[in-house]
Structures are given as C-alpha cells and as structure tokens.
C-alpha positions as CSV (number, residue, x, y, z in Angstrom):
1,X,117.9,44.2,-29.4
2,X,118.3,46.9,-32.0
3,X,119.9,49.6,-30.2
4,X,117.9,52.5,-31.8
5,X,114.6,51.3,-30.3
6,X,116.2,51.8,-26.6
7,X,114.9,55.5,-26.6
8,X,111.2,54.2,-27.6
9,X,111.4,51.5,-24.4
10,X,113.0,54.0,-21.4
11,X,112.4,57.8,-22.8
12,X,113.9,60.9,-21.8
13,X,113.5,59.5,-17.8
14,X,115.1,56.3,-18.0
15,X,118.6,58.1,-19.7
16,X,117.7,61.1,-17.1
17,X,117.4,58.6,-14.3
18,X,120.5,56.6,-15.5
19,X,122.8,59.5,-16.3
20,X,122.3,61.6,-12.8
21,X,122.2,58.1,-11.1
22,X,125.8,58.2,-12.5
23,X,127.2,61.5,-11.9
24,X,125.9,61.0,-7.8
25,X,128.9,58.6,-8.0
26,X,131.7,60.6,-9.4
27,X,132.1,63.7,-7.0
28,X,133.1,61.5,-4.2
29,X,134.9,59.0,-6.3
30,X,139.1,58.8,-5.6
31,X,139.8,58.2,-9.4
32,X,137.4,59.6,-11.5
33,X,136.0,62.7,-9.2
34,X,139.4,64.3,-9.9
35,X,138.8,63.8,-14.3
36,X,135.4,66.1,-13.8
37,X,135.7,69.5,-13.2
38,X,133.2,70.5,-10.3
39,X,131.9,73.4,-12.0
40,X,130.9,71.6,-14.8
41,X,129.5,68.6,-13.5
42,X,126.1,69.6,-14.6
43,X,127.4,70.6,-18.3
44,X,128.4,67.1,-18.4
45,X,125.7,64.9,-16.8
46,X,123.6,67.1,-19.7
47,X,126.2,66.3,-22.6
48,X,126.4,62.2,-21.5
49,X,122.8,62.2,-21.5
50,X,122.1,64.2,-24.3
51,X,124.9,61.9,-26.1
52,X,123.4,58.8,-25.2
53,X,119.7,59.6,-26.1
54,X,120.6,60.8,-29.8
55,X,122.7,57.2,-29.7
56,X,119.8,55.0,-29.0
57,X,117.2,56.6,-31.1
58,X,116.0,59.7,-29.4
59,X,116.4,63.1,-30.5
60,X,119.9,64.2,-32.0
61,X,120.2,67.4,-29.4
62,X,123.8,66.1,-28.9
63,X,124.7,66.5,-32.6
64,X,122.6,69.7,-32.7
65,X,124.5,71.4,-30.6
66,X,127.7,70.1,-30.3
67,X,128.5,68.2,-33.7
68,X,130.0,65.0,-34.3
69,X,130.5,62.7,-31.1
70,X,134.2,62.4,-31.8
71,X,134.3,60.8,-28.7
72,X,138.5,59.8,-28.5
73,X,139.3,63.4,-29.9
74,X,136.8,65.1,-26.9
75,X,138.6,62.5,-24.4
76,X,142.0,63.0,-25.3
77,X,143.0,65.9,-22.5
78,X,141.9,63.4,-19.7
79,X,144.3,60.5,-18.5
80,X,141.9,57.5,-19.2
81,X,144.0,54.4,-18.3
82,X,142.8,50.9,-17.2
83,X,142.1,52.3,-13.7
84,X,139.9,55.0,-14.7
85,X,138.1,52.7,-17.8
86,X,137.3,50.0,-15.0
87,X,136.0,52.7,-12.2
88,X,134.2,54.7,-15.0
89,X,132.1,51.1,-16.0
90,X,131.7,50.0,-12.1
91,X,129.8,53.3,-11.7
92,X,128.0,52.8,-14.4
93,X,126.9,49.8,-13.7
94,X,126.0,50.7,-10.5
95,X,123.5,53.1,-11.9
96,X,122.1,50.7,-13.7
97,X,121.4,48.6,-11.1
98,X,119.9,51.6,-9.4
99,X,117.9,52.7,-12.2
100,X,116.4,49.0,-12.9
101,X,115.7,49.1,-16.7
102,X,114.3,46.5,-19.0
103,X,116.3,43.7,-18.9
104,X,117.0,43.9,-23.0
105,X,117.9,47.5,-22.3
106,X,120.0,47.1,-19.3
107,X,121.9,44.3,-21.1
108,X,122.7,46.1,-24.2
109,X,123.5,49.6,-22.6
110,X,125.6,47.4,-20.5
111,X,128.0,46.1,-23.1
112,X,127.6,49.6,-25.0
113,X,129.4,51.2,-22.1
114,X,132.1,48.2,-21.9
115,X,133.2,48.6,-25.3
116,X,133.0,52.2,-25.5
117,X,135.1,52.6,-21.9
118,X,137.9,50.5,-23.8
119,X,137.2,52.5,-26.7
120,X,138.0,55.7,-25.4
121,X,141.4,54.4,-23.1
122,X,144.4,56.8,-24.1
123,X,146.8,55.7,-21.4
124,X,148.9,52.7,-20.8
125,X,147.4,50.3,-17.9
C-alpha cells in the first residue's frame, strides 16, 4: 500500500482514535510511563498524532509547527533501550487492535512503528 494514501482511508479519527488509544496505555505503564512527563502527556499525544498524519499524507501541521521530524535528535534525552522499543511497539499494537483499521492500513502502520521503534533505540539492550 502506498503509505501516503493512509490519511485518505482513516482521516483525522482513525490517527485520533489510534494515537489517544495509545497514550491510555502509557500512564500506568512500569517502563514507558516514567519516559513521559505527566504534564505533557497531552502535548505529546498532539505531536505523535500530528507527526503521523503529516507522514501518511495528511496535513503537514507537524512540520508547520515544529520543523523537521528529526526524530533520533528529539529522542536522544530519553533512555530508549530494547526494553523500552519492545513495550513502546506492544502498546501500540495494542491500540491497534483496539482501534480496528483497514487491514492494508493496520498492516503497514504496523511495520512503520517496528522499524521506526528500532530506529529510534539510543541504548544498549
């Protein structure tokens, strides 16, 4: 599937659904709850979704207003190790399951999330 048509097939509520799907998750989580400030959960619920919108064809709001992803630079001052990579893609997955998107969609977001969780690891396993 071509990744920019995603946007067209879910909208702004499939990556709305999907994204605070998601951040449920995290407060209450034992490894990545303590990598999310509390009081700016809701800053970044906004800035994933935002992100990932402008990613698969939606509106560019994320480079708008915040530039270049830069995504390994942005994630550097958290400890992202194999532990963290592996909880952060269970979740998501989770909320993806939750969320129940077109098949084509949920596949390719999916593996977008896998690669990019390795992606971003800056700490030995």
């Amino acid at each position: 599937m071509d990744e920019g048509q995603i946007y067209s097939l879910v909208g702004e509520d499939g990556f709305a659904r999907l994204i605070a799907a998601f951040y449920r998750r995290v407060p209450q989580d034992d490894i990545l709850g303590p990598l999310y400030p509390p009081a700016d959960l809701e800053g970044a619920e906004q800035r994933l979704r935002d992100f990932l919108v402008g990613r698969f064809g939606g509106p560019p709001r994320y480079m708008e207003e915040r530039g270049h992803p830069r995504l390994r630079i942005r994630h550097a001052p958290f400890a992202i190790g194999g532990a963290a990579r592996d909880r952060w893609v269970m979740l998501m997955n989770q909320a993806l399951d939750e969320v129940t998107l077109p098949s084509e969609v949920d596949q390719t977001l999916r593996s977008f999330f896998d690669s990019t969780a390795t992606f971003l690891k800056n700490r030995p396993d």
